[in-house]
C-alpha positions as CSV (number, residue, x, y, z in Angstrom):
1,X,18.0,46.9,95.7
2,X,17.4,47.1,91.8
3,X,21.3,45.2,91.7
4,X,20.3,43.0,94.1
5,X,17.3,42.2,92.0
6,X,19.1,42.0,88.6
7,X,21.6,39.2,89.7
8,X,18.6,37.1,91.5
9,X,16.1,36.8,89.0
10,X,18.5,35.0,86.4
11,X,20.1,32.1,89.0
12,X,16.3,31.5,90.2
13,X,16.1,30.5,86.3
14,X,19.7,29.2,87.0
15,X,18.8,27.2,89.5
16,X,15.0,25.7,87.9
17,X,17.1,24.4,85.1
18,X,19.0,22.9,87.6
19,X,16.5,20.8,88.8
20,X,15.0,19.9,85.4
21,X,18.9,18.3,84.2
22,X,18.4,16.6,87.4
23,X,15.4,14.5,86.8
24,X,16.6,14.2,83.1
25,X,20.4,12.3,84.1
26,X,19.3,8.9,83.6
27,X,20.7,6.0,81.2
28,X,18.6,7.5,78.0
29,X,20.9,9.0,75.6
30,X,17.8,10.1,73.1
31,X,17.7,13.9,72.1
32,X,13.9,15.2,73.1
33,X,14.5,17.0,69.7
34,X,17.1,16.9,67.2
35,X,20.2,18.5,66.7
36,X,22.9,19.0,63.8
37,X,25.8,16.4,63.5
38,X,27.9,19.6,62.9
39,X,27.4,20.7,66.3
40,X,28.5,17.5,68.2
41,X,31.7,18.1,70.4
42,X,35.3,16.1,68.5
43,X,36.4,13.1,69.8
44,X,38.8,14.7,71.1
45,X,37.4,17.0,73.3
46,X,34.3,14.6,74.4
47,X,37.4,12.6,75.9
48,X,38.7,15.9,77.9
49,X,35.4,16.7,78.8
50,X,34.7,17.0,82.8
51,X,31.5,15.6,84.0
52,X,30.0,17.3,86.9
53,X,30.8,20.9,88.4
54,X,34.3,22.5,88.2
55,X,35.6,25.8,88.5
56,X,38.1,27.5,86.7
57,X,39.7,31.0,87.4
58,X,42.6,32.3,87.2
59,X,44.5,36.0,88.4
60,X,43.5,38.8,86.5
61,X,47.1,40.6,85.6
62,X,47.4,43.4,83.5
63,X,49.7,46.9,82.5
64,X,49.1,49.1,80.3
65,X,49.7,53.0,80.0
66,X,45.9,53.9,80.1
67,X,44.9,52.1,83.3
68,X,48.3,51.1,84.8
69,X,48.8,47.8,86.8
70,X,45.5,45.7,87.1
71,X,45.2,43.0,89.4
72,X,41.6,40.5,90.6
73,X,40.1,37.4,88.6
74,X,38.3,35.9,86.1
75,X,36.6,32.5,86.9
76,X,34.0,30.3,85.7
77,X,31.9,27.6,87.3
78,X,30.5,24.9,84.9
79,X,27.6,22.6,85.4
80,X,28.5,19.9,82.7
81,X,25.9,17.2,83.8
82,X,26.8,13.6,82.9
83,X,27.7,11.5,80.4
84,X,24.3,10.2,80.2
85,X,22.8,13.5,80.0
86,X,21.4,13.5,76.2
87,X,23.0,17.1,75.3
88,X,26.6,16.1,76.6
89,X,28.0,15.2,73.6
90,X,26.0,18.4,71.7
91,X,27.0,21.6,74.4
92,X,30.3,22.8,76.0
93,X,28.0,22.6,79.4
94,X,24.3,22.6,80.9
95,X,24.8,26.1,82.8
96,X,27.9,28.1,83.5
97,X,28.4,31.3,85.9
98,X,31.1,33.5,85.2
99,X,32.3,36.1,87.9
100,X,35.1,39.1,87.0
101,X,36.7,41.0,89.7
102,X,39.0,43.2,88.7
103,X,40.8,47.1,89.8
104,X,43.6,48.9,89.0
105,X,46.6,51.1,90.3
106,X,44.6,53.7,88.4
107,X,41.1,53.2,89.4
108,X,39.4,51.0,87.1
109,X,37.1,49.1,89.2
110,X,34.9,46.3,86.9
111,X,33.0,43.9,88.8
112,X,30.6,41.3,86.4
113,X,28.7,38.1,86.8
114,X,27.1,36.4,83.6
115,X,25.0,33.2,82.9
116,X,24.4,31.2,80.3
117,X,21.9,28.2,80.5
118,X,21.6,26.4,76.7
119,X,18.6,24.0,75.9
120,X,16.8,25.8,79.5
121,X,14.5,23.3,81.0
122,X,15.8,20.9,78.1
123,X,13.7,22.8,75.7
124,X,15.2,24.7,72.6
125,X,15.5,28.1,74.3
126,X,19.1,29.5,75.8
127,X,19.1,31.9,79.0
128,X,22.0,34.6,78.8
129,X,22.0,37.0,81.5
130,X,24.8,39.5,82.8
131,X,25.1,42.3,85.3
132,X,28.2,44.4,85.8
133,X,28.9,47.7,87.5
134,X,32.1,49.0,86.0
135,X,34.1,52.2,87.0
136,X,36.9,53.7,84.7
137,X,37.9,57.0,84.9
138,X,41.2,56.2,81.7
139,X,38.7,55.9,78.9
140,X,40.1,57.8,75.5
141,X,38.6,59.9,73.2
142,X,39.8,61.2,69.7
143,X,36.2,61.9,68.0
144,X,33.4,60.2,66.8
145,X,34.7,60.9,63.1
146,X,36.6,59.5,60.7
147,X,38.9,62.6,62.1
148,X,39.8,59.7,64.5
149,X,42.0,57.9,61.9
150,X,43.7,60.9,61.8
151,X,47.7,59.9,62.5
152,X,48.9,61.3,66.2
153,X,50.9,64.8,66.0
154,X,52.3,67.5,68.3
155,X,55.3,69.5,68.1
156,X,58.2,69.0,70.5
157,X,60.4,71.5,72.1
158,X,62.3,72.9,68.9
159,X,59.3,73.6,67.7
160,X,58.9,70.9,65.1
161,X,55.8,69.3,64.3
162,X,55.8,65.3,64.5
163,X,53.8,63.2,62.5
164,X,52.3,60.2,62.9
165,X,53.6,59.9,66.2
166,X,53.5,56.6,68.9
167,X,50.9,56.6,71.0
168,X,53.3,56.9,74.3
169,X,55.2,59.9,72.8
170,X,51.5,62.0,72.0
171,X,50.4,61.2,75.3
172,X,54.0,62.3,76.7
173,X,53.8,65.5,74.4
174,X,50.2,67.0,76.3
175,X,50.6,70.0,78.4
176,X,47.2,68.7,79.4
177,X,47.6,65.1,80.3
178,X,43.7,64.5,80.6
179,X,43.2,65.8,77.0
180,X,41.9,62.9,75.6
181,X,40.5,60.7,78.5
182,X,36.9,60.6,80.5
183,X,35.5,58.8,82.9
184,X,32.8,56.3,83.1
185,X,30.5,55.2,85.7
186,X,27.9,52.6,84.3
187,X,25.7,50.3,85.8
188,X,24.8,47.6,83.1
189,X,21.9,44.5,83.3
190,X,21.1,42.3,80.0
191,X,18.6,39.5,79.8
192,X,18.5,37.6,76.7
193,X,16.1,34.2,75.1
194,X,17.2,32.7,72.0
195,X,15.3,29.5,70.5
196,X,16.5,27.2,68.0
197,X,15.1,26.2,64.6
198,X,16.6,23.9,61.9
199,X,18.5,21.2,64.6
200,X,19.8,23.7,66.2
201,X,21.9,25.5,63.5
202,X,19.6,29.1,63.7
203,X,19.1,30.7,66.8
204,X,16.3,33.5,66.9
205,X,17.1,36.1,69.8
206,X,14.7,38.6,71.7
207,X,16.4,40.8,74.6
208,X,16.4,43.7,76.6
209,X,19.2,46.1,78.5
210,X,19.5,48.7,80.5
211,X,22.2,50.8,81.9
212,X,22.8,54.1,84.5
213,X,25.7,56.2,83.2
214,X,27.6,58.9,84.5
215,X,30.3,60.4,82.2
216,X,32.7,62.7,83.1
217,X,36.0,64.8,83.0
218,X,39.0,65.4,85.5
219,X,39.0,69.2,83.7
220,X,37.3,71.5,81.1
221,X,40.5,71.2,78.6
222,X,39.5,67.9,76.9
223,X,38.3,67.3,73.3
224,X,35.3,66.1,74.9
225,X,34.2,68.8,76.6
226,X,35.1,71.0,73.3
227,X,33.0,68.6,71.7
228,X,30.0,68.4,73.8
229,X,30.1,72.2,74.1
230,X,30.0,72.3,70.3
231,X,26.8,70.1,69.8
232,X,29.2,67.1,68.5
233,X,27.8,64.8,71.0
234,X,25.1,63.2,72.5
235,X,25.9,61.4,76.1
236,X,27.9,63.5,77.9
237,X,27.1,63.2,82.1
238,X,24.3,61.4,83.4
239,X,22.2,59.3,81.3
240,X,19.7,56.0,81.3
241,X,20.2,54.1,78.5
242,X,17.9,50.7,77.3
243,X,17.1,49.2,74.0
244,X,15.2,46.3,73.1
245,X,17.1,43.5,71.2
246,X,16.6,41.2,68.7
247,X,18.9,39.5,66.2
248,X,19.4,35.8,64.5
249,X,22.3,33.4,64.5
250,X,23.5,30.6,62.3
251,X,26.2,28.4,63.8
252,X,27.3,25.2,63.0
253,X,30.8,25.7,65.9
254,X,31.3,22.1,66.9
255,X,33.0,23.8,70.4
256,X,31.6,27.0,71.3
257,X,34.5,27.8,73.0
258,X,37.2,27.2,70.9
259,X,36.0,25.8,68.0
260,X,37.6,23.7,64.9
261,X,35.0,23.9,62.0
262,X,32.4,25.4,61.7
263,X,30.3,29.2,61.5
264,X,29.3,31.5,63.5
265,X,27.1,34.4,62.1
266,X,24.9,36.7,63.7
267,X,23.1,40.0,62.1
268,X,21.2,42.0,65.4
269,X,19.2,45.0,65.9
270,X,19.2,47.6,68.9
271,X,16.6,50.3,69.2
272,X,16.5,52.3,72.2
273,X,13.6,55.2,73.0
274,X,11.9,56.7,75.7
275,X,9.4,54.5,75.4
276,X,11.7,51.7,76.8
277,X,12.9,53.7,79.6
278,X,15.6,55.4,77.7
279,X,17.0,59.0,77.4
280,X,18.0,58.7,74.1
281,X,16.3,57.6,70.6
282,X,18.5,55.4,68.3
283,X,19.3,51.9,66.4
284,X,22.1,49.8,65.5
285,X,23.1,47.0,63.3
286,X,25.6,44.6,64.2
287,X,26.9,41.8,61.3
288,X,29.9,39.3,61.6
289,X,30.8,36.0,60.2
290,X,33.1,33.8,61.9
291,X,34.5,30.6,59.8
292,X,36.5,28.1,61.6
293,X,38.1,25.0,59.6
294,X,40.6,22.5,60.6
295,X,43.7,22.1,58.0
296,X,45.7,19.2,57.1
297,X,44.6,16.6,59.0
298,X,46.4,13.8,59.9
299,X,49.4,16.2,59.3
300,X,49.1,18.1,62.2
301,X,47.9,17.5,65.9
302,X,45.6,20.5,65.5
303,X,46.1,23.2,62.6
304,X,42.6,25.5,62.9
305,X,42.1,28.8,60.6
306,X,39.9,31.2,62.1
307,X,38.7,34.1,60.3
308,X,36.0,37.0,61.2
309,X,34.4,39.8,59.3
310,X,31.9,42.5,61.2
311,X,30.5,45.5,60.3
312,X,28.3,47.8,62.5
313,X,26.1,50.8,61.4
314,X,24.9,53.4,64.5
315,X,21.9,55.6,63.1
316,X,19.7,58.4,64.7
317,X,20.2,60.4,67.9
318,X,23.1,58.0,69.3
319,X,25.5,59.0,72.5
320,X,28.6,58.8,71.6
321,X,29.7,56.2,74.0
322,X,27.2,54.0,71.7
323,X,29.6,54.2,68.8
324,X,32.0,52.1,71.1
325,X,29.5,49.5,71.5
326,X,28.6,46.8,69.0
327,X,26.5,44.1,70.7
328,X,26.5,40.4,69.9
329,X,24.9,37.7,71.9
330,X,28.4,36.3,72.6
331,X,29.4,39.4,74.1
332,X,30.0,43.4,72.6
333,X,32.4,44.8,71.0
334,X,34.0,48.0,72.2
335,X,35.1,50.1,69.3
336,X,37.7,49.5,67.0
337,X,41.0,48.9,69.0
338,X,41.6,47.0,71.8
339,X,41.8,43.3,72.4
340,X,38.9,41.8,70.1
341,X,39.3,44.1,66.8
342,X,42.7,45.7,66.3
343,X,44.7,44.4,69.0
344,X,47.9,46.7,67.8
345,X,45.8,50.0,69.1
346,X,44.4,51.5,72.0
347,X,40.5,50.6,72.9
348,X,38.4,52.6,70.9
349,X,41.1,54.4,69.3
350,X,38.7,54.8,66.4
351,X,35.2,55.4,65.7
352,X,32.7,56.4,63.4
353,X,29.1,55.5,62.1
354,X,30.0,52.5,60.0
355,X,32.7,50.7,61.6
356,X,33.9,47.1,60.2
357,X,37.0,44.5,60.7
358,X,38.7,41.7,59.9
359,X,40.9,39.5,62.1
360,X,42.4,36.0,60.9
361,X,44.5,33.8,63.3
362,X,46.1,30.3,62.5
363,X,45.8,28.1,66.1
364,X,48.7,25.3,66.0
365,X,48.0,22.9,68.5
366,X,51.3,22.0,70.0
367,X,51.3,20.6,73.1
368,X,49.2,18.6,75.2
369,X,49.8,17.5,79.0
370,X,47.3,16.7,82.0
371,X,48.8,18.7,85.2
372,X,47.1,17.6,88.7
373,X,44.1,16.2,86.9
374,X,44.1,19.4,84.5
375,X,44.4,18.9,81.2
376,X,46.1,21.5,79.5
377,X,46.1,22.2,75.6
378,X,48.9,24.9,73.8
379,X,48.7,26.6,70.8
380,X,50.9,28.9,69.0
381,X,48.8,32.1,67.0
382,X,50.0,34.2,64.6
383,X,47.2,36.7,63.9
384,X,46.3,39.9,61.3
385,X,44.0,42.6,61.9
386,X,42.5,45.2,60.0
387,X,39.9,47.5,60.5
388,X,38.3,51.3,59.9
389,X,35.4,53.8,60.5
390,X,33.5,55.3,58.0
391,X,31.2,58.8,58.7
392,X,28.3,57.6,56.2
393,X,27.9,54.6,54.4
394,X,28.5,56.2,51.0
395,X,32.2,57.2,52.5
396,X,32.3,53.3,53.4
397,X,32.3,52.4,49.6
398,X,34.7,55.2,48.3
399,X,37.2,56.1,50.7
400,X,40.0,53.9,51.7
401,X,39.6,54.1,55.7
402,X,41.7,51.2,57.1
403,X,44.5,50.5,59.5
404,X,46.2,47.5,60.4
405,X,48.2,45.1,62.5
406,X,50.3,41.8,63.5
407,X,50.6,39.8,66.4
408,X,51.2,36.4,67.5
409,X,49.9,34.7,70.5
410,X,49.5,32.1,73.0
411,X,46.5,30.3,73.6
412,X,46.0,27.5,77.3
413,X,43.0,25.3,77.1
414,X,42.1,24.3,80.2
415,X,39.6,21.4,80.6
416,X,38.2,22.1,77.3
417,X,36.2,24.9,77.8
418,X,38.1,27.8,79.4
419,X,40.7,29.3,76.9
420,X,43.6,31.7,78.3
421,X,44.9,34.1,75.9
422,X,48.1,35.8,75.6
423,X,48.4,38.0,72.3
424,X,51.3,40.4,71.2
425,X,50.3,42.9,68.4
426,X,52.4,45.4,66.7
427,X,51.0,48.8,64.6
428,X,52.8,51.7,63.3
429,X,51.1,53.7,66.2
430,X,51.5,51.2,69.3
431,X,53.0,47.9,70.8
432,X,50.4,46.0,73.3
433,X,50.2,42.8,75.3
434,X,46.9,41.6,76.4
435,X,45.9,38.4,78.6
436,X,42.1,37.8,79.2
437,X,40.0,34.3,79.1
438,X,38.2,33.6,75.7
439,X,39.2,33.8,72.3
440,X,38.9,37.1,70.9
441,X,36.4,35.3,68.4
């Protein structure tokens, strides 16, 4: 019932706001308050722009040696009112649902529904909401330390001890396969309000989430079990987990989606207690800047660099599966590796206390073409990541922690607002291919 319950009381906001655009559509083009030029959509994209309600989705394909071949779909449905509609030029939509269904040929089950609703009731407050129930039993774990950075090493059957090993030939090295992997069953709702100041450009934000975990092992002979066993960790099997939010945004993105100019920067606080329902007592502090510029107009159909710094701090009591997670409004972060932070490693290869990143990409607009009433926008992205975990933040300022790597990629705007990604990233540890929706900033 409590599921039930969590996905009903955000579309009953959904739909309200629904009926307030409704009685707003007239001819009147005048703002009830103002907003920053900075945020008005290009041109460009107000000319691509769908009015009304469409839906995007596309297969959900995936393979990879952690959770083998994954198959389902991502989709979205947007509400982009009309032209009329006084925030049309100023938002990528009025409301927008988006649905993931999604398993595996290894049993990683993830199903997730999320809403966003800007200028709610045509006031200055934004709705976000998401449920998700996600099962995954190929998680990896190599510490909570900066002993995670340490290179991969076994010895193979002469007896010699490699170094700095791939990532397929460790794995293919264990006697116990299971060694570094858990399971996770986690049952996750969010509710978020965020209300502008300053036309728009700062965003305040006040939130709450909870979540029912269950993590666990196929066997006793994992580093995680040596680890829990040892008093290393907090987290291990059954758990509730909530923590208040709050944080503060500046953004100036003319396209929220995929955006040309602009920033995006956010600094937010967790703190979970029993008080708020949890088992556990700890805070977090999340920080990135995301800078966006087009270059040499006129030059080029669409040259955009895109550049991120983050750094997150986990303090007091935390379960380790918290060290994974750095929340934004715009969506977490899970640990450093994986398809948002360093795309050339496994997902949450690495972590630590302090963790920070850096990812810049060059988007080159190359191609153009409307397909069945679809228009369709390609662009070629060569990309750089780097990254590390730090114990303490006095290790953060003396020891040099980082690793690395390079990709290029492929990005599909469809309609404007839904991007598909393709990336290909190479490390001295691992190859990887991802495809998801959404930039990976």
């Amino acid at each position: 019932m409590h599921k039930i319950i969590s996905i009903a009381f955000p579309l009953f906001f959904f739909v309200l706001q629904g009926f307030s655009q409704a009685k707003n559509n007239g001819d009147s083009l005048h703002l009830p308050f103002a907003i920053a030029d900075e945020k008005r959509l290009s041109d460009e994209d107000l000319k691509n722009k769908k009015e009304g309600i469409y839906v995007t989705g596309v297969p959900d394909l995936s393979s990879d040696p952690l959770n083998g071949f994954g198959y389902g779909g991502e989709g979205s449905i947007y509400f982009n009112g009309k032209r009329t509609d006084p925030f049309y030029k100023y938002t990528p939509y009025r409301q927008k649902i988006d649905f993931t269904l999604f398993n595996t040929t290894k049993d990683e089950r993830e199903l997730k529904l999320k809403i966003d609703v800007p200028y709610i009731f045509n006031t200055k407050w934004r709705l976000r909401s998401e449920s998700m129930y996600e099962v995954n039993p190929n998680l990896i774990y190599f510490g909570n330390t900066e002993k995670s950075l340490n290179g991969l090493s076994y010895t193979d059957s002469k007896g010699n001890l490699v170094s700095n090993a791939n990532y397929s030939d460790y794995i293919g090295s264990l006697k116990n396969p299971f060694y570094n992997t858990f399971k996770k069953e986690e049952f996750i709702f969010n509710i978020t309000m965020e209300h502008s100041f300053f036309d728009g450009k700062v965003r305040a934000l006040i939130g709450y989430e909870f979540g029912y975990l269950n993590l666990t092992t196929v066997n006793d002979s994992t580093l995680l079990n040596s680890d829990n066993s040892k008093g290393l960790i907090y987290g291990f099997g059954k758990g509730r987990n909530a923590m208040s939010q709050i944080g503060i945004s500046y953004d100036t993105r003319d396209l929220e989606p995929d955006p040309a100019n602009g920033i995006f920067a956010e600094l937010n606080n967790e703190y979970s207690s029993p008080a708020l329902l949890s088992k556990y007592s700890f805070y977090k502090f999340y920080f990135h800047f995301n800078y966006y510029k087009k270059l040499f107009q006129g030059q080029f159909n669409k040259l955009v660099f895109a550049g991120r710094y983050a750094m997150g701090y986990t303090g007091g009591d935390a379960p380790f599966f918290e060290y994974q997670d750095q929340w934004s409004s715009e969506g977490s972060t899970e640990g450093l590796g994986g398809s948002h932070t360093l795309r050339g490693y496994k997902q949450a290869r690495f972590l630590g206390r302090v963790m920070t990143f850096n990812n810049y990409e060059l988007r080159y607009r190359f191609l153009q073409k409307t397909v069945f009433k679809q228009h369709l926008a390609f662009s070629a992205v060569p990309f750089f990541d780097i990254g590390g975990v730090w114990d303490d933040l006095n290790s953060f300022f003396t020891k040099n922690n980082y690793r690395y790597n390079v990709g290029v990629g492929l990005r599909i705007a469809w309609d404007v607002n839904t991007i598909l990604r393709f990336d290909y990233a190479i490390s001295k540890e691992d190859n990887q291919f991802f495809f998801s929706l959404g930039h990976a900033f």
